[in-house]
C-alpha positions as CSV (number, residue, x, y, z in Angstrom):
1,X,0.0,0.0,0.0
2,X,2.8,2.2,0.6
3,X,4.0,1.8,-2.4
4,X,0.7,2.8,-4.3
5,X,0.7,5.9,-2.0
6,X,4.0,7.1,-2.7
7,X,3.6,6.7,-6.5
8,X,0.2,8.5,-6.0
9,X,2.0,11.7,-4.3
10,X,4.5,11.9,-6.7
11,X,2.4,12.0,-9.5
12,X,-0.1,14.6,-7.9
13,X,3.1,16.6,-7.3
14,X,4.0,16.2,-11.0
15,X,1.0,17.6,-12.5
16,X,0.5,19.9,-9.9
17,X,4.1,21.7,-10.2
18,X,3.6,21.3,-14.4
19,X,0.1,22.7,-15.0
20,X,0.0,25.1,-11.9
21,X,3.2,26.3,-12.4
22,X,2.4,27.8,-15.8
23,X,4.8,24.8,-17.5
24,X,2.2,22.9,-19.1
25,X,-0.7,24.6,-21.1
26,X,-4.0,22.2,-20.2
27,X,-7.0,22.3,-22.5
28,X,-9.8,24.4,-22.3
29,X,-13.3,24.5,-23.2
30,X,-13.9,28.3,-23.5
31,X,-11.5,31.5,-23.1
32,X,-13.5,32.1,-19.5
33,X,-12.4,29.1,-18.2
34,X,-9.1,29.7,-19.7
35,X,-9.1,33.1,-18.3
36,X,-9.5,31.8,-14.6
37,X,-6.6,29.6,-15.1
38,X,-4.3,32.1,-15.9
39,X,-5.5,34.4,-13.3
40,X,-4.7,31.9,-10.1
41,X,-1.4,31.0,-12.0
42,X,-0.9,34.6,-11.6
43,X,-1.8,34.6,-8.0
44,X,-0.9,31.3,-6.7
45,X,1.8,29.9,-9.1
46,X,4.9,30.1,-6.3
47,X,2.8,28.3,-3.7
48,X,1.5,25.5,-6.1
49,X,4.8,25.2,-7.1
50,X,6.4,24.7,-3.9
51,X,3.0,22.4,-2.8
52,X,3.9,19.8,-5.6
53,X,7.5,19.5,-4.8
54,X,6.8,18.9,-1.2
55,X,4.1,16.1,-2.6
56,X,6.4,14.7,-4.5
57,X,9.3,14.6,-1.8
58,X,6.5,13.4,0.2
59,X,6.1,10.3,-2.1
60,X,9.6,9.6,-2.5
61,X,10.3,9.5,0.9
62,X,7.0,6.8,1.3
63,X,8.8,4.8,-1.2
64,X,12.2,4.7,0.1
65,X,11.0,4.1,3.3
């Protein structure tokens, strides 16, 4: 189970560094939703980058442990 867990944190930190960090460009069904998007990128891009790395150090540590 632990080793589920960790591969599920370190994924979840993945996509959230890529796609809340502005990396990776998801896709969009209208330019208001796309809009929004960019706006918390704007705002929160710094924290949602630091929250995925800590996820995935948080799954690499459940896997080496």
């Amino acid at each position: 189970m632990d080793i589920f867990m960790g591969i599920a944190f370190m994924l979840a930190g993945v996509m959230v560094f890529l796609v809340f960090g502005g990396l990776v460009k998801p896709r969009y069904r209208d330019g208001v939703q796309q809009e929004k998007h960019e706006e918390t990128v704007r705002k929160y891009g710094t924290l949602y980058k630091i929250g995925g790395a800590f996820l995935f150090i948080m799954g690499l540590v459940r896997l080496l442990t």
